[in-house]
C-alpha positions in Angstrom: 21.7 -81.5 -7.4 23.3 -82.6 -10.4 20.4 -84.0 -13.4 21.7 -85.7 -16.6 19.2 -86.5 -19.4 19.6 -89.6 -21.2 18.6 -90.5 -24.8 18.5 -93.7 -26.7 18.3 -93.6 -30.0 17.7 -96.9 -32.1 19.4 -98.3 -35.4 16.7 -96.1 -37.8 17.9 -92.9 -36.0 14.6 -92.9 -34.1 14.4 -92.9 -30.6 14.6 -96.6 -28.7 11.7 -97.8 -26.5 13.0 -101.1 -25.6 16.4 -99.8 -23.3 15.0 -97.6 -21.2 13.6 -99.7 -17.8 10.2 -98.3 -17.5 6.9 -99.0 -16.0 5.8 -102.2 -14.8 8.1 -104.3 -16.5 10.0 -107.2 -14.8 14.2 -107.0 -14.7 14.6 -110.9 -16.3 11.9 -109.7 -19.5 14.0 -106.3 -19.5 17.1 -107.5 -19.9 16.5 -110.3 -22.3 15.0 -107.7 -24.5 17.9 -105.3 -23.8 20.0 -107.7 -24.9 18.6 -108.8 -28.1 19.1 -104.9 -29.1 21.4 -104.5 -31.9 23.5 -101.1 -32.2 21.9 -98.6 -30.1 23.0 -95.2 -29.1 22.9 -93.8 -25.6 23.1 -90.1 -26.1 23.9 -87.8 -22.1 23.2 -84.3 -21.4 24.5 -83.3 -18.4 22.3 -80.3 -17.2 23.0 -77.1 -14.8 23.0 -78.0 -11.2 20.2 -77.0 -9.3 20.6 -75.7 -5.7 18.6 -77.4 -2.9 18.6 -74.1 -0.7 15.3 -72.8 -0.5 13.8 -75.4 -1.8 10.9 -77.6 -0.2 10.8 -81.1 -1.6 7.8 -79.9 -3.8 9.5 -77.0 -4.8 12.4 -78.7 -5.9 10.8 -81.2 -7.7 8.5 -79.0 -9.3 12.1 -77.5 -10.9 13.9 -80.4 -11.5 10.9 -81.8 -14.3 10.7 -78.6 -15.6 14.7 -78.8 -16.5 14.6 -82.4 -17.3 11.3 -81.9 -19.3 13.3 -78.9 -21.3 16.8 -80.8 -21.4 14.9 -84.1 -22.9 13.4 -82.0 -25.5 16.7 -80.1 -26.4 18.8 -83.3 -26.9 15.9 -85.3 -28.6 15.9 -82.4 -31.5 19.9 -82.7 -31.0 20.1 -86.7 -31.6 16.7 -88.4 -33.1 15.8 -88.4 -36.6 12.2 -86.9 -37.4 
């Protein structure tokens, strides 16, 4: 399994709430508000691939937050502005 962590970061430097498609929001809503965005950054960070051998689905889920959880945090210091 290969996980990538994405980032958006907004025009201030700060991260961007508005691209990612989250929650209960509807597509049409999303992508007028996407958009209207002006200048935003999508930032990748392609982490280590995890191997599914071994692995239940609980297991490997279990892994795969914890990796994406740690990756998110490593690029957000990397990218955002405080």
């Amino acid at each position: 399994m290969q996980p990538l962590i994405l980032c958006y970061q907004g025009p201030d430097g700060r991260l961007d709430s508005v691209m990612p498609y989250i929650g209960e929001m509807s597509f049409g809503t999303h992508l007028k508000d996407v958009l209207g965005r002006s200048r935003v950054r999508a930032h990748v960070l392609p982490l280590p691939a995890i191997s599914v051998e071994g692995h239940t689905v609980h297991t490997l889920t279990d892994e795969l937050l914890r990796h994406m959880r740690e990756g998110l945090a490593e690029l957000q210091a990397q990218v955002l502005l405080k």
